[in-house]
VMD Tcl script that builds the backbone (N, CA, C; Angstrom):
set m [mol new atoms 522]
animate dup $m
set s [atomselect $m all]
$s set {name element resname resid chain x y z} {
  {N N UNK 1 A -103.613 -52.432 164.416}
  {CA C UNK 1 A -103.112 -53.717 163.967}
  {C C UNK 1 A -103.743 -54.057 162.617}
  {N N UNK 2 A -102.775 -54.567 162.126}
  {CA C UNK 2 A -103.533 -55.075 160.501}
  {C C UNK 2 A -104.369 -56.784 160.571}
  {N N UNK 3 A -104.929 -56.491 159.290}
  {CA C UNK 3 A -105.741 -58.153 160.005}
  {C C UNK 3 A -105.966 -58.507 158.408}
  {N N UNK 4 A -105.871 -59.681 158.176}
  {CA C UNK 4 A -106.384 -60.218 156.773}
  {C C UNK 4 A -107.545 -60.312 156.215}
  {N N UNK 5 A -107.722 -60.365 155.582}
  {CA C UNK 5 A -109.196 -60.363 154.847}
  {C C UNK 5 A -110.204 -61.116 155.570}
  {N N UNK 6 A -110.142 -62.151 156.661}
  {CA C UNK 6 A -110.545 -63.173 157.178}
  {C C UNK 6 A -110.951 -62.786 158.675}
  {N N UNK 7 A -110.173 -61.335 158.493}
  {CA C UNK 7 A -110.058 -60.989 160.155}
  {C C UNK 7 A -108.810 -61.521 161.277}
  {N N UNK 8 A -108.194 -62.495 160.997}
  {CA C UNK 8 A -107.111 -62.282 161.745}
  {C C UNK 8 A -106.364 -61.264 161.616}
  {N N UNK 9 A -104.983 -61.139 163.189}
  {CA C UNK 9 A -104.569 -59.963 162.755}
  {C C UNK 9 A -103.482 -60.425 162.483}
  {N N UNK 10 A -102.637 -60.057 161.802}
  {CA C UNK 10 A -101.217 -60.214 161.289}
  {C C UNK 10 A -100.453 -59.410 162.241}
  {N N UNK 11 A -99.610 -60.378 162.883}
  {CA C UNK 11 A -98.337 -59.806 164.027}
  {C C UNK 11 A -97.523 -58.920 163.567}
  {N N UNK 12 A -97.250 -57.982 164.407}
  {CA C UNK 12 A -96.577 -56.613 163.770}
  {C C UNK 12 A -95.321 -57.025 163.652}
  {N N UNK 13 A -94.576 -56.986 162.396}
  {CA C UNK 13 A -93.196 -57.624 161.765}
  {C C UNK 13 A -91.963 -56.748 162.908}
  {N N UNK 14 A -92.209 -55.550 163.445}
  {CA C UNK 14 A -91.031 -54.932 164.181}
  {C C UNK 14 A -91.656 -55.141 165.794}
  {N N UNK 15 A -92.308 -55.889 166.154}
  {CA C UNK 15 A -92.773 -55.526 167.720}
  {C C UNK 15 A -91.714 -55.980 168.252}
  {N N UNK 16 A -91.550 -55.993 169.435}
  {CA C UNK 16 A -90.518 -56.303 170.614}
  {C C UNK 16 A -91.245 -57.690 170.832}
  {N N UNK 17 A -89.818 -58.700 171.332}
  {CA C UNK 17 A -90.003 -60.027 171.571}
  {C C UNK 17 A -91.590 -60.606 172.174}
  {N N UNK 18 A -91.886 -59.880 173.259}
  {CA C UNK 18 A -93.050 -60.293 174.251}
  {C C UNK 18 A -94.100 -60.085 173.174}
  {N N UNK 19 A -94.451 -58.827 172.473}
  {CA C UNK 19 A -95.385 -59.071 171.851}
  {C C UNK 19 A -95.965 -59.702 170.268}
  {N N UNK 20 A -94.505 -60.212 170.056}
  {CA C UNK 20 A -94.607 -60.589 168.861}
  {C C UNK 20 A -94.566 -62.152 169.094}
  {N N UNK 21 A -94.224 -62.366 170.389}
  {CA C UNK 21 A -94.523 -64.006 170.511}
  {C C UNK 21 A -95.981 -64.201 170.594}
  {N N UNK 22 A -96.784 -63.089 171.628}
  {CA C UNK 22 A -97.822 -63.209 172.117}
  {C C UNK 22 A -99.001 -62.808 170.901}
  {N N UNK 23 A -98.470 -61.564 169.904}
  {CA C UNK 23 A -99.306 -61.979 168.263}
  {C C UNK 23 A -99.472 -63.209 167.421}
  {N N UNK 24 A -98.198 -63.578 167.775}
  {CA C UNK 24 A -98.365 -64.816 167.028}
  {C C UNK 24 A -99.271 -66.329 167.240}
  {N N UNK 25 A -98.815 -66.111 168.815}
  {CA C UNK 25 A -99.778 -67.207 169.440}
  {C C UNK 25 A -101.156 -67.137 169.395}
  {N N UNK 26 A -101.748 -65.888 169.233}
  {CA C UNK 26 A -103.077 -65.161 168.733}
  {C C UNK 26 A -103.343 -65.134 167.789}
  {N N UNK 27 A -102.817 -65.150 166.457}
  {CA C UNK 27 A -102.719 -65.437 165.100}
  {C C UNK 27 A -103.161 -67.004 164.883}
  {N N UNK 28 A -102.570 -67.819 165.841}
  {CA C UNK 28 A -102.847 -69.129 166.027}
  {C C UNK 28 A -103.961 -69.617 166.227}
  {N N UNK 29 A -104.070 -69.161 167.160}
  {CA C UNK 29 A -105.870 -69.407 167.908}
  {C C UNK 29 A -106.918 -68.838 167.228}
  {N N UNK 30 A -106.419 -67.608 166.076}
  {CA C UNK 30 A -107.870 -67.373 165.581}
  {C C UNK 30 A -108.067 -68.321 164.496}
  {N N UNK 31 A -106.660 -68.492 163.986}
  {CA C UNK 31 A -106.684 -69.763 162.843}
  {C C UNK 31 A -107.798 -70.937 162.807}
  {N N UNK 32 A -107.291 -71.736 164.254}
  {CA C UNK 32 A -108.524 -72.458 164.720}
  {C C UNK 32 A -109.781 -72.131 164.555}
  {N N UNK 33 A -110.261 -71.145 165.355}
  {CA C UNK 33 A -111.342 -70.835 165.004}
  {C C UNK 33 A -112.020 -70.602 163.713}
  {N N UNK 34 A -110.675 -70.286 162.777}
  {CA C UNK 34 A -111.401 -69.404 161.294}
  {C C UNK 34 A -111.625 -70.783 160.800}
  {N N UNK 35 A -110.753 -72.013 160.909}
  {CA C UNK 35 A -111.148 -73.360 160.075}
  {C C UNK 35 A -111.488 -74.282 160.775}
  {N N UNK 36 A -112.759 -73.842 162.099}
  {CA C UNK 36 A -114.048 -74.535 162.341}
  {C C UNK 36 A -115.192 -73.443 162.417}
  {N N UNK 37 A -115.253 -72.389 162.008}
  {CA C UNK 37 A -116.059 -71.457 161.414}
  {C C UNK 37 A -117.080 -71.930 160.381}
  {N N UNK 38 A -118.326 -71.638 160.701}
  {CA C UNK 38 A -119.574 -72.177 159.964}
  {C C UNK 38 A -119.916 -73.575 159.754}
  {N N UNK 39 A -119.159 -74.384 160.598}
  {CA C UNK 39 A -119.497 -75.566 160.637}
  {C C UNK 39 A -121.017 -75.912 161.540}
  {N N UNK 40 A -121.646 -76.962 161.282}
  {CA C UNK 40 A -122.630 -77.192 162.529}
  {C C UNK 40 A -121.458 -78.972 163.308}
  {N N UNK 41 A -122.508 -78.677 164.466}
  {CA C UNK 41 A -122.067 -79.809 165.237}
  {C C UNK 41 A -121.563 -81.347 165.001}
  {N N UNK 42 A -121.949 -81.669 164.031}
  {CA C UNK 42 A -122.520 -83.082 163.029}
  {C C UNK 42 A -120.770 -82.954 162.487}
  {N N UNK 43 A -120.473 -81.643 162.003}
  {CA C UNK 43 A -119.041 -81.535 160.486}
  {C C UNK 43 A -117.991 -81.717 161.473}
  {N N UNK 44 A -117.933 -80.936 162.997}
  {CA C UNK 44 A -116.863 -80.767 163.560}
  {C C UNK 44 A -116.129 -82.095 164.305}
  {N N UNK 45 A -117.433 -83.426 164.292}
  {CA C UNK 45 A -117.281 -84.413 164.977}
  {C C UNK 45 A -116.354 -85.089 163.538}
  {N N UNK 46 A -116.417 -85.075 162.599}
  {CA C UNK 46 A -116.345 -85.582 161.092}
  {C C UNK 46 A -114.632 -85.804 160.931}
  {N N UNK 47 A -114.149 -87.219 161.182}
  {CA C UNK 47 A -113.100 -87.790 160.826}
  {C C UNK 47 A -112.446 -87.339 159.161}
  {N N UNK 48 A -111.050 -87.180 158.868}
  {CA C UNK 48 A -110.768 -87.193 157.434}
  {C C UNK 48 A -110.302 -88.376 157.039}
  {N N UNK 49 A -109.946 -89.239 157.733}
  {CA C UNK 49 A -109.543 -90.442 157.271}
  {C C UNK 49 A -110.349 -91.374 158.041}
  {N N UNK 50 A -110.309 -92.871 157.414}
  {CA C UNK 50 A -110.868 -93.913 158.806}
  {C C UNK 50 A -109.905 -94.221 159.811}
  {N N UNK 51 A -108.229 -94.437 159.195}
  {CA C UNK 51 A -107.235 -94.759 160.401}
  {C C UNK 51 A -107.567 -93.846 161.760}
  {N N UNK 52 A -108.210 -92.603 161.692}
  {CA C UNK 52 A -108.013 -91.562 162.748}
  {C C UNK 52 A -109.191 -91.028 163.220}
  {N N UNK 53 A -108.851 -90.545 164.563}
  {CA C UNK 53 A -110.296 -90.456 165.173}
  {C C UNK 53 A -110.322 -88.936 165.251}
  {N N UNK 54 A -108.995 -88.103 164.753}
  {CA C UNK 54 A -109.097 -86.594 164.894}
  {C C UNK 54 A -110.005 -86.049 164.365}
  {N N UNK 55 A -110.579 -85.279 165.353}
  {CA C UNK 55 A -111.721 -84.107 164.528}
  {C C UNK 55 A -111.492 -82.586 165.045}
  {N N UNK 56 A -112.215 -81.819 164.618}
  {CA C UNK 56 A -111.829 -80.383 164.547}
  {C C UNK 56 A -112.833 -80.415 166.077}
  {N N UNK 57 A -113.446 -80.842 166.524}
  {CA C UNK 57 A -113.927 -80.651 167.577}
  {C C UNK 57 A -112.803 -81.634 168.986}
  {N N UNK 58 A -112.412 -82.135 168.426}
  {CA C UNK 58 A -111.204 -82.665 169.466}
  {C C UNK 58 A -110.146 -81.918 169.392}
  {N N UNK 59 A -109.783 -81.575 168.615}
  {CA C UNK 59 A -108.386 -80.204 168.574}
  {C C UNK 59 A -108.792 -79.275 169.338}
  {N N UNK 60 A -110.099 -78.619 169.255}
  {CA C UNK 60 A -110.626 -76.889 170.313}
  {C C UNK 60 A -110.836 -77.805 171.500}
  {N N UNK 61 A -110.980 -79.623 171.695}
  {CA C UNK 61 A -110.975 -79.867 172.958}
  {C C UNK 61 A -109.637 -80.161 173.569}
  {N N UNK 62 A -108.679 -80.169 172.691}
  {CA C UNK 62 A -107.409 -80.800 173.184}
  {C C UNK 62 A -106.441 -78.879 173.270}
  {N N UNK 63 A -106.708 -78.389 172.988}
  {CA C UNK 63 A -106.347 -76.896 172.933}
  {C C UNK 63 A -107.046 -75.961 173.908}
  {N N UNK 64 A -107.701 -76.575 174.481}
  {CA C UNK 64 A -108.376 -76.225 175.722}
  {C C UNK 64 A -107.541 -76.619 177.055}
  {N N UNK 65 A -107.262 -77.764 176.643}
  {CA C UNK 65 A -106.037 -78.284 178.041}
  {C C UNK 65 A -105.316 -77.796 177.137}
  {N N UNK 66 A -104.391 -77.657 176.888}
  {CA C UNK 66 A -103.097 -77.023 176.463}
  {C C UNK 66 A -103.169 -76.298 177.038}
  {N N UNK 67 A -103.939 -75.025 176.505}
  {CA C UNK 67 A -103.990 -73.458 177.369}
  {C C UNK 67 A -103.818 -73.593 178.835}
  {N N UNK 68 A -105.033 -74.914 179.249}
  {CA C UNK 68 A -104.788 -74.381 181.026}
  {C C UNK 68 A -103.035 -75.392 180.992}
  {N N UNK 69 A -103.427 -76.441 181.265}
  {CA C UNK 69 A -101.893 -76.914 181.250}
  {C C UNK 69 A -100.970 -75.804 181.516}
  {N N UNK 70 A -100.664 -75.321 180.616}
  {CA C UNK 70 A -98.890 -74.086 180.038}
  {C C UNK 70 A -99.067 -73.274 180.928}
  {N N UNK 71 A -100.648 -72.022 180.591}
  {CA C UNK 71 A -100.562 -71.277 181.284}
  {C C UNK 71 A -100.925 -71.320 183.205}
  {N N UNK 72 A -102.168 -72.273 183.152}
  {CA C UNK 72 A -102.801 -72.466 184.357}
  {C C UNK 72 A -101.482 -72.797 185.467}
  {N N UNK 73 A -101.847 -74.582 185.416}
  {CA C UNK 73 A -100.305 -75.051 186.400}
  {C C UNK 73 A -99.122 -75.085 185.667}
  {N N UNK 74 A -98.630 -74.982 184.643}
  {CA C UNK 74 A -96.968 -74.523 184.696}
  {C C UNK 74 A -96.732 -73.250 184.730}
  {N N UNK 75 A -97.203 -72.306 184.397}
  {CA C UNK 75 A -96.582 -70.691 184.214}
  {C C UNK 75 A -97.190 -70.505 186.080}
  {N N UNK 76 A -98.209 -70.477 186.154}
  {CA C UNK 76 A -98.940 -69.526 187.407}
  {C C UNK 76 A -99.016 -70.760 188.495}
  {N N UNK 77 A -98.755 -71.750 188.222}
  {CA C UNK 77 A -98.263 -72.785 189.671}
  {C C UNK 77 A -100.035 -73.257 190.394}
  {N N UNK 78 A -101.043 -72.930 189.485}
  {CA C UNK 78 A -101.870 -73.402 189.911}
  {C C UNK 78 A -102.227 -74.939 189.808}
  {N N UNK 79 A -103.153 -75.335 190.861}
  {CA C UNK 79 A -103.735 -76.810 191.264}
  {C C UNK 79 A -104.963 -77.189 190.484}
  {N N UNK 80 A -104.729 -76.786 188.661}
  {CA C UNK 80 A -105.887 -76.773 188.435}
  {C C UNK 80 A -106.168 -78.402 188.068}
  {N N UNK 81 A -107.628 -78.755 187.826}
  {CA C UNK 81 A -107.677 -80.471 187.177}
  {C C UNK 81 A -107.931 -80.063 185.441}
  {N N UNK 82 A -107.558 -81.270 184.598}
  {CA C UNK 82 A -108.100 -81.231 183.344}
  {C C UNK 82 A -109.547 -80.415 183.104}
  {N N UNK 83 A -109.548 -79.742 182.184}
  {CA C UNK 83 A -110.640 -79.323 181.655}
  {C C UNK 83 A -111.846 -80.242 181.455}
  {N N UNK 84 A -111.253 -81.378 180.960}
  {CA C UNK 84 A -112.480 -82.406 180.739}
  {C C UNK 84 A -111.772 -83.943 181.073}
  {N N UNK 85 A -111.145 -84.174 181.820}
  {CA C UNK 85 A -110.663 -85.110 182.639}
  {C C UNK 85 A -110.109 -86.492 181.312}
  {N N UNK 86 A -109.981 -85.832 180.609}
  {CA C UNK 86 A -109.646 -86.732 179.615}
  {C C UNK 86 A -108.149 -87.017 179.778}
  {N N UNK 87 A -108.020 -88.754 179.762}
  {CA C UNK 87 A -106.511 -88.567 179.623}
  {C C UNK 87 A -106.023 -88.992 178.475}
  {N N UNK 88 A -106.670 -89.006 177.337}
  {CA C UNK 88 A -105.844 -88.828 175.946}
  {C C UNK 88 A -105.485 -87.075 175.701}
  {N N UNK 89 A -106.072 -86.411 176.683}
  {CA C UNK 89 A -105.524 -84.870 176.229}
  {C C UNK 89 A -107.065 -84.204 175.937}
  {N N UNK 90 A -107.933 -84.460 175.787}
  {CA C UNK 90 A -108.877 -83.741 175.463}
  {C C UNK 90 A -109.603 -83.803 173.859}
  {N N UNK 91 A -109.246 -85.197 173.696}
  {CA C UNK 91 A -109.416 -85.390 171.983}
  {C C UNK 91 A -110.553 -86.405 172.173}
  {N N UNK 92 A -110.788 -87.071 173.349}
  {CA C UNK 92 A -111.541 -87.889 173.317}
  {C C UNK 92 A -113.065 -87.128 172.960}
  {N N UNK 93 A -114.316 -87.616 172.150}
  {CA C UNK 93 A -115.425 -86.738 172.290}
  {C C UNK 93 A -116.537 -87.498 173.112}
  {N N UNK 94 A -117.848 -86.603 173.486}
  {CA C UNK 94 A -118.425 -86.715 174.784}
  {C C UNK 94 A -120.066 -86.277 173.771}
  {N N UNK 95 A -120.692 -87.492 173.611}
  {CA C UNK 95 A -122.100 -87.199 172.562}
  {C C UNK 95 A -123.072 -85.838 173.506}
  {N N UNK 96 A -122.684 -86.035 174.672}
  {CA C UNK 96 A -123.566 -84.450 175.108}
  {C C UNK 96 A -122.635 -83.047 175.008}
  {N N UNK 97 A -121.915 -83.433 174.213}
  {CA C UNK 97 A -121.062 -81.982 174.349}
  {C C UNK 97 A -121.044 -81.483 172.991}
  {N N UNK 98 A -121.556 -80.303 173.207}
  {CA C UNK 98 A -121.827 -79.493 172.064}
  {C C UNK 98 A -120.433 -78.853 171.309}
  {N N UNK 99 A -119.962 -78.755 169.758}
  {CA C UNK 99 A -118.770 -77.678 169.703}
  {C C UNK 99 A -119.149 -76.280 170.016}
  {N N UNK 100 A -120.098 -76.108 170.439}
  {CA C UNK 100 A -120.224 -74.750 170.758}
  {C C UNK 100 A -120.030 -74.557 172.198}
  {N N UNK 101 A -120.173 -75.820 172.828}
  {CA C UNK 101 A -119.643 -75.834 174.320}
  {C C UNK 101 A -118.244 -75.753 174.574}
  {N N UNK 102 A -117.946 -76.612 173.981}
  {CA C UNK 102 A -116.058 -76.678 173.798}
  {C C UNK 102 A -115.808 -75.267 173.125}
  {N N UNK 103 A -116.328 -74.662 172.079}
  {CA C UNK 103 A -115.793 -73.294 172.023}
  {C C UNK 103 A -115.936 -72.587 172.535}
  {N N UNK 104 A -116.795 -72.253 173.493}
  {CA C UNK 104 A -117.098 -71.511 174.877}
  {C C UNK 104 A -115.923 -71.791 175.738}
  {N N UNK 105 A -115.109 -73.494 175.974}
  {CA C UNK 105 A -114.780 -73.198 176.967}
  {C C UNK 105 A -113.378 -73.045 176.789}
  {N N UNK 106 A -112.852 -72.903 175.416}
  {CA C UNK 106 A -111.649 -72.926 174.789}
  {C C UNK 106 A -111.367 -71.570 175.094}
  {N N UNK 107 A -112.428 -70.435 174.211}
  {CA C UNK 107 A -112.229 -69.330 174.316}
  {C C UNK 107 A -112.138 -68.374 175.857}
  {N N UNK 108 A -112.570 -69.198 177.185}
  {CA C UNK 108 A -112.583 -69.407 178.375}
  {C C UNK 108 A -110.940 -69.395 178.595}
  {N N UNK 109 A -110.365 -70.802 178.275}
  {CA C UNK 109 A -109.170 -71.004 179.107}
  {C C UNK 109 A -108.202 -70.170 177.797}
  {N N UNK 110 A -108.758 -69.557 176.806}
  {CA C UNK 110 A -107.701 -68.698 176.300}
  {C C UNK 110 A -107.487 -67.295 176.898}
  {N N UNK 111 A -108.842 -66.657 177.094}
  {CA C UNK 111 A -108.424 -65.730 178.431}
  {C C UNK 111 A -108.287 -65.497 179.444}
  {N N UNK 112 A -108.005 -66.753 180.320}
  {CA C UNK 112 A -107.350 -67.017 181.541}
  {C C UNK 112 A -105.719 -66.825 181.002}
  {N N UNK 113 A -105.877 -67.311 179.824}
  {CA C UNK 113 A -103.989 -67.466 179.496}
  {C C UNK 113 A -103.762 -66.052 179.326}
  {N N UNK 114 A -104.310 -65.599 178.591}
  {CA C UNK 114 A -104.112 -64.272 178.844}
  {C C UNK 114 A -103.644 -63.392 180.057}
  {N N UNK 115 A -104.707 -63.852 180.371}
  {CA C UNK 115 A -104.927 -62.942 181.848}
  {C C UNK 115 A -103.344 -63.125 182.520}
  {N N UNK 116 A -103.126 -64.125 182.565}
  {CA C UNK 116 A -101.763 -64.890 183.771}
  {C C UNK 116 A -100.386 -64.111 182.865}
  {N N UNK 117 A -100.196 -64.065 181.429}
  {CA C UNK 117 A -99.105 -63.453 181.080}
  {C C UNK 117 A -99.431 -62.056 180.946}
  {N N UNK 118 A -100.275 -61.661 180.833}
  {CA C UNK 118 A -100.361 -60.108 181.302}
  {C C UNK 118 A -99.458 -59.315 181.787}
  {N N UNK 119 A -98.363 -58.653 181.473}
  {CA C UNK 119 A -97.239 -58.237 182.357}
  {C C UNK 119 A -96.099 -58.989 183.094}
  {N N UNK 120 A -96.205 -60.127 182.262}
  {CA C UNK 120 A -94.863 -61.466 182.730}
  {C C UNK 120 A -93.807 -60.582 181.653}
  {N N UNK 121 A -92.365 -61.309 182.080}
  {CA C UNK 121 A -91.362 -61.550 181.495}
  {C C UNK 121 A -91.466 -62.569 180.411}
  {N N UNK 122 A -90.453 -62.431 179.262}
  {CA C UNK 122 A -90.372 -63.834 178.653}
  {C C UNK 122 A -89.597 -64.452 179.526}
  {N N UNK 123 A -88.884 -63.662 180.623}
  {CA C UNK 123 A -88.091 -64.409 180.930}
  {C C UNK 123 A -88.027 -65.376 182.599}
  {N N UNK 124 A -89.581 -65.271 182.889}
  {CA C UNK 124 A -90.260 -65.333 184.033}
  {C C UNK 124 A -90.265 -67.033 183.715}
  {N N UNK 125 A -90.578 -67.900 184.962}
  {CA C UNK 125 A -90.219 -69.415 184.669}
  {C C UNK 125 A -91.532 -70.171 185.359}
  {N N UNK 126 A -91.866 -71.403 185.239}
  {CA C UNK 126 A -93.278 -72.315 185.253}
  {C C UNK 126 A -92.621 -72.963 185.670}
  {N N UNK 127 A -92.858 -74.271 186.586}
  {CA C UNK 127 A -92.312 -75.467 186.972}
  {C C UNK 127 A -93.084 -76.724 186.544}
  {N N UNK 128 A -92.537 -77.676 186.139}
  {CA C UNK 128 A -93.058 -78.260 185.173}
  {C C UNK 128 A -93.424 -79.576 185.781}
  {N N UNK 129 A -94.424 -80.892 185.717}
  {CA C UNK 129 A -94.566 -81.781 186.474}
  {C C UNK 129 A -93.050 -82.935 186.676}
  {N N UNK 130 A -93.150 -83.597 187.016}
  {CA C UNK 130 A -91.713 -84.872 186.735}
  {C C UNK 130 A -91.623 -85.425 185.654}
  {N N UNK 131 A -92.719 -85.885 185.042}
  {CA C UNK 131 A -93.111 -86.432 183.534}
  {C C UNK 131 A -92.496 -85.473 182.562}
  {N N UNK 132 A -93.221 -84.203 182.710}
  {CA C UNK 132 A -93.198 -83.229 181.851}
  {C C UNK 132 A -91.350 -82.413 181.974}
  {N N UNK 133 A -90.804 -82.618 183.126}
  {CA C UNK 133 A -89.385 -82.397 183.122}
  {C C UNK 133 A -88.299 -82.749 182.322}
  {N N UNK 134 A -88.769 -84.337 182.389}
  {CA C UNK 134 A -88.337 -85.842 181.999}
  {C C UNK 134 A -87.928 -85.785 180.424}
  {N N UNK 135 A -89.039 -84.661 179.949}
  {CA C UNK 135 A -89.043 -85.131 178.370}
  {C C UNK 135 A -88.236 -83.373 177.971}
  {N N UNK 136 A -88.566 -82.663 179.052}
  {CA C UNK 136 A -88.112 -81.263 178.784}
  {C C UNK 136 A -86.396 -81.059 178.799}
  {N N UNK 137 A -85.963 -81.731 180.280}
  {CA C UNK 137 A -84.957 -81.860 180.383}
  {C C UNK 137 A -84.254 -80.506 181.646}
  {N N UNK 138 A -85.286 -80.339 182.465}
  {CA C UNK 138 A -85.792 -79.462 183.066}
  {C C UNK 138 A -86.842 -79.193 183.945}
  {N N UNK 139 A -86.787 -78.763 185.302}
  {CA C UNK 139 A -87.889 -78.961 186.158}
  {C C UNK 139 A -88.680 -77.816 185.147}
  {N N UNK 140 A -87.996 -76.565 184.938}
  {CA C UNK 140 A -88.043 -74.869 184.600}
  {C C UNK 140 A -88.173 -74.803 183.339}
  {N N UNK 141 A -89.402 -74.025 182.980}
  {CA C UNK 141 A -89.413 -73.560 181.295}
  {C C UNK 141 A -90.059 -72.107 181.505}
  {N N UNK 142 A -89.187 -70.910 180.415}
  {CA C UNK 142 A -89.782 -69.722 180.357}
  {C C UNK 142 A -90.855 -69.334 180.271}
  {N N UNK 143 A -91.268 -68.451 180.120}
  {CA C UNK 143 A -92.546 -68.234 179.079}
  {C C UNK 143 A -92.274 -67.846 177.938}
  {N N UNK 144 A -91.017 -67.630 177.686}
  {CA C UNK 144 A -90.854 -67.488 176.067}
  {C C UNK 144 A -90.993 -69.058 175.891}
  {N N UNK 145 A -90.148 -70.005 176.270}
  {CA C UNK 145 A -90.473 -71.415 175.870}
  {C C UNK 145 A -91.765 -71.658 175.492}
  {N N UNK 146 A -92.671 -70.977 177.115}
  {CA C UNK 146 A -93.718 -71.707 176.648}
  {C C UNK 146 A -94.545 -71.460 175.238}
  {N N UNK 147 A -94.386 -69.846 175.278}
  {CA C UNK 147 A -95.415 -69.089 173.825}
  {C C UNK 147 A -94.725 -69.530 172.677}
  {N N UNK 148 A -93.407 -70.044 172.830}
  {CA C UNK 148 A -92.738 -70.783 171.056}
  {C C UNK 148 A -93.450 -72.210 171.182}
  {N N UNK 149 A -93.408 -73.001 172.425}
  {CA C UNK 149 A -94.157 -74.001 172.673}
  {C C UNK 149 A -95.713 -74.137 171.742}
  {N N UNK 150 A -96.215 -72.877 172.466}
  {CA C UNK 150 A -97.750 -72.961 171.926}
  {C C UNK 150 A -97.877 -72.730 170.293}
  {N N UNK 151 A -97.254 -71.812 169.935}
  {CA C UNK 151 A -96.903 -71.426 168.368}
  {C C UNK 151 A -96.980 -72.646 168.079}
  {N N UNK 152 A -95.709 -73.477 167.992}
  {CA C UNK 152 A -95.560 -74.708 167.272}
  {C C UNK 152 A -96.900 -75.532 167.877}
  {N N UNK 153 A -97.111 -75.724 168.763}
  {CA C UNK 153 A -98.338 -76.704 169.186}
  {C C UNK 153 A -100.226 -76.345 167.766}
  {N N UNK 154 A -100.032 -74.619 167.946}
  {CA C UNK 154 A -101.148 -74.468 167.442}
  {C C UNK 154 A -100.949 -74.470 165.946}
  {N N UNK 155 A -99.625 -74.361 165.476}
  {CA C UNK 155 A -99.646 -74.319 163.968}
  {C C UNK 155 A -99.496 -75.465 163.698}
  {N N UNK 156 A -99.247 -76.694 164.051}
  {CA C UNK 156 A -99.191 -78.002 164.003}
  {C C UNK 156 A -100.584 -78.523 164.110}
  {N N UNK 157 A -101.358 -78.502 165.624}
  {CA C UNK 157 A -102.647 -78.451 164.695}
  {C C UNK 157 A -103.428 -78.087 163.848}
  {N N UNK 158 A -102.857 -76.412 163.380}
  {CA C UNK 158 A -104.010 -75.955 162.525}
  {C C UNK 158 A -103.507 -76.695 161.144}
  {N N UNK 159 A -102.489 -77.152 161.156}
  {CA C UNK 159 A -102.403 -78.004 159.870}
  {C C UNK 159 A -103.516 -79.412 159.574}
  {N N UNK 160 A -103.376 -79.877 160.714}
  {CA C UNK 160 A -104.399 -81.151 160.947}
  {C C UNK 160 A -106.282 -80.253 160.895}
  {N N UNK 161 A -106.081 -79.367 161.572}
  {CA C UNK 161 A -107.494 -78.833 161.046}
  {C C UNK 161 A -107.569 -78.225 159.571}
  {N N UNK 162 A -106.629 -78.215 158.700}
  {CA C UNK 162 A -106.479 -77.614 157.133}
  {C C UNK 162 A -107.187 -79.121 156.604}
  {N N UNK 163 A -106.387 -80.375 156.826}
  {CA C UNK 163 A -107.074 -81.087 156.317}
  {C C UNK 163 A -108.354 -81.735 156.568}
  {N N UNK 164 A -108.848 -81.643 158.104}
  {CA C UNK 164 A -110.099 -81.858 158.402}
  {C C UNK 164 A -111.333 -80.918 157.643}
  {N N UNK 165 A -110.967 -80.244 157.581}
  {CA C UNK 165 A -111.884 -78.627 156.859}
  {C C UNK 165 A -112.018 -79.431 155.290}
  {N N UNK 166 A -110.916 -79.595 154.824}
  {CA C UNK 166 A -110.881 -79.584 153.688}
  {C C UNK 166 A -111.657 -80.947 153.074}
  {N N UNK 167 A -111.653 -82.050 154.139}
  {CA C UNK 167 A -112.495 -83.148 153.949}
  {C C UNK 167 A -113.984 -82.899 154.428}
  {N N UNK 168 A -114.700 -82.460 155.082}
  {CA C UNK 168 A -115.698 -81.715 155.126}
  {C C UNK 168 A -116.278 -81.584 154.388}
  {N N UNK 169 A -115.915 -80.160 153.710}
  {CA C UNK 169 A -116.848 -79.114 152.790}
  {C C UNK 169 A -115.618 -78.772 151.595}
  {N N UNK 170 A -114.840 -79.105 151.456}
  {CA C UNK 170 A -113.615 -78.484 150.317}
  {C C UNK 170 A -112.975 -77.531 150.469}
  {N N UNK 171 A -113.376 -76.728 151.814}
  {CA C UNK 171 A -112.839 -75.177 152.208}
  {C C UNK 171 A -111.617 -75.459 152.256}
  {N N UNK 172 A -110.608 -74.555 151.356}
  {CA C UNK 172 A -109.442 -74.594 151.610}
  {C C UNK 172 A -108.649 -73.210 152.216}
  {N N UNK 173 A -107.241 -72.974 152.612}
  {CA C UNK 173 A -106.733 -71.610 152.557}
  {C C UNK 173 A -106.219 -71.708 153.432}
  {N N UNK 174 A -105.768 -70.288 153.999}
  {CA C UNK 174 A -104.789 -69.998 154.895}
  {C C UNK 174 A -105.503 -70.185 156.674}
}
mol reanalyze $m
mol bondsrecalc $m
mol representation Tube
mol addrep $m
């Protein structure tokens, strides 16, 4: 696999559907990581605006439920609870919680996600809560849904972490 100067890997332009959804969604997640890379604890808590309370340490906490969410109880039908019982999603922050804890446990529920599509179909189906139907339009979502799901979910934040980074320390880039 090829990888950028940065170390991500760049999704192979001819793979077959399953794995070029599943590069990409991996392309995603290292993103994250590459633009809260070398931060200490203090930068990742660090607002870019005053209207907003987003920080790069609430995104690896709110991307932590995501992962179990999609993959945990909608793809694999498990009874799992929130990662951190938060019900804004996992954005809320917690003064004893380290980002190195939350990246421990991100990188945790990313290879559980793993683990569960391991040999799925795209075309294999999750059942989705009533809420989550409601807005879907659908008890049933694929797992291709879900991995275009996550794509857009993680490149949408890593945009919001482009500008958190960039208010920080000035680090800019891909």
């Amino acid at each position: 696999m090829t990888t950028l100067p940065d170390g991500r890997p760049v999704p192979d332009p001819t793979a077959g559907e399953p794995a070029m959804l599943t590069d990409w969604l991996d392309f995603h997640r290292e993103t994250l990581a590459m633009k809260c890379s070398g931060l200490d604890d203090a930068q990742t808590r660090l607002t870019a605006v005053p209207s907003s309370s987003l920080t790069l340490l609430g995104l690896v906490q709110h991307l932590a439920e995501v992962e179990r969410n999609w993959f945990q109880r909608v793809l694999a039908g498990r009874d799992v609870p929130p990662v951190y019982g938060d019900p804004a999603g996992g954005f809320a922050l917690d003064p004893q919680r380290s980002y190195g804890q939350a990246l421990a446990v991100w990188r945790r529920e990313v290879a559980v996600s793993r683990e569960i599509c391991e040999g799925r179909s795209p075309d294999d189906v999750g059942r989705l809560s009533e809420r989550e139907a409601a807005v879907a339009g659908s008890a049933e979502v694929s797992l291709r849904w879900i991995l275009v799901h996550l794509i857009e979910e993680y490149a949408r934040h890593n945009g919001h972490a482009d500008l958190l980074r960039e208010g920080i320390d000035g680090v800019t880039g891909p």
